[in-house]
N, C-alpha and C positions, 0 to 999 in steps of 0.2 A: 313663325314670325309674321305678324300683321303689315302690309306695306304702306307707307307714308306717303302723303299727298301735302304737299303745300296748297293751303287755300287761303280763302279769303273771308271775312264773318263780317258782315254789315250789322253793325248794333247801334238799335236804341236804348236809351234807358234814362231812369227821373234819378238825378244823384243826389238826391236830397237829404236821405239816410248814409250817403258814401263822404269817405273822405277821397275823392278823386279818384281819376281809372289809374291808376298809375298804382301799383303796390307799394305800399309803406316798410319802413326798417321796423314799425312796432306793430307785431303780427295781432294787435288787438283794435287794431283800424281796417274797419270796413272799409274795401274799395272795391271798384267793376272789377278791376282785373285776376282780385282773389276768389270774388266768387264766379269768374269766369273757370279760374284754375280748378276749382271743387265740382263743376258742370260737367268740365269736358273728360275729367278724369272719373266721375260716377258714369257718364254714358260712354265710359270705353273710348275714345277716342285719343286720349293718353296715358301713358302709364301713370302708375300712384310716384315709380321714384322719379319720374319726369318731369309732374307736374309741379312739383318745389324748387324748381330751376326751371324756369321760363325759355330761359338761354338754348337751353335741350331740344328745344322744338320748334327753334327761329321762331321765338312769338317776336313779332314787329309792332306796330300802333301808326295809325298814323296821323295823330295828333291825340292833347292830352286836356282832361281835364280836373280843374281845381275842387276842391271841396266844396259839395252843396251844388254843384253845375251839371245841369243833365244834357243830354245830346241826342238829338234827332237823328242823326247818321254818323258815323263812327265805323272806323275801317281795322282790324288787325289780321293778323295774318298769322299761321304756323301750320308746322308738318302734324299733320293729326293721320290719326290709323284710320285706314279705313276697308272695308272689305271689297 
C-alpha cells in the first residue's frame, strides 16, 4: 500500500475550452477538475477507483470557476499517493 499525503496544487490554466473547474453532472463537459482527475490518476498518484469520487481523496478547491474563465493561481488540495 502506497501512503497518502495531503497537499496542495497551485494551478493555472486558460478555461476557454472548459466548462468551469468544477465537474459537471454531464460527463461530456469539459472541465479543470476532470481532466485534473485523468492526470493524477495516469501519473499514479490516485487510484483508477478513487478518482471517480473526488470525495475519496479530500479533493478541496479553493475557489471556483465559471465557464470560459481561466485562472492565474488556483488552489486544491487532496490525499495523493506518494512514495
Amino acid at each position: 500500500r502506497i501512503p497518502k499525503r495531503k497537499l496542495a496544487l497551485l494551478l493555472s490554466y486558460r478555461g476557454t475550452q472548459y466548462h468551469g473547474l468544477q465537474r459537471q453532472t454531464d460527463p461530456a463537459l469539459k472541465t479543470i477538475e476532470g481532466e485534473m482527475r485523468v492526470a493524477l490518476s495516469k501519473a499514479g498518484a490516485v487510484s483508477p477507483e478513487n478518482a471517480e469520487d473526488l470525495s475519496k481523496i479530500g479533493w478541496s478547491r479553493s475557489a471556483r470557476t465559471d465557464k470560459r474563465v481561466s485562472a492565474a493561481q488556483n488552489i486544491v488540495a487532496a490525499k495523493l499517493e506518494v512514495e
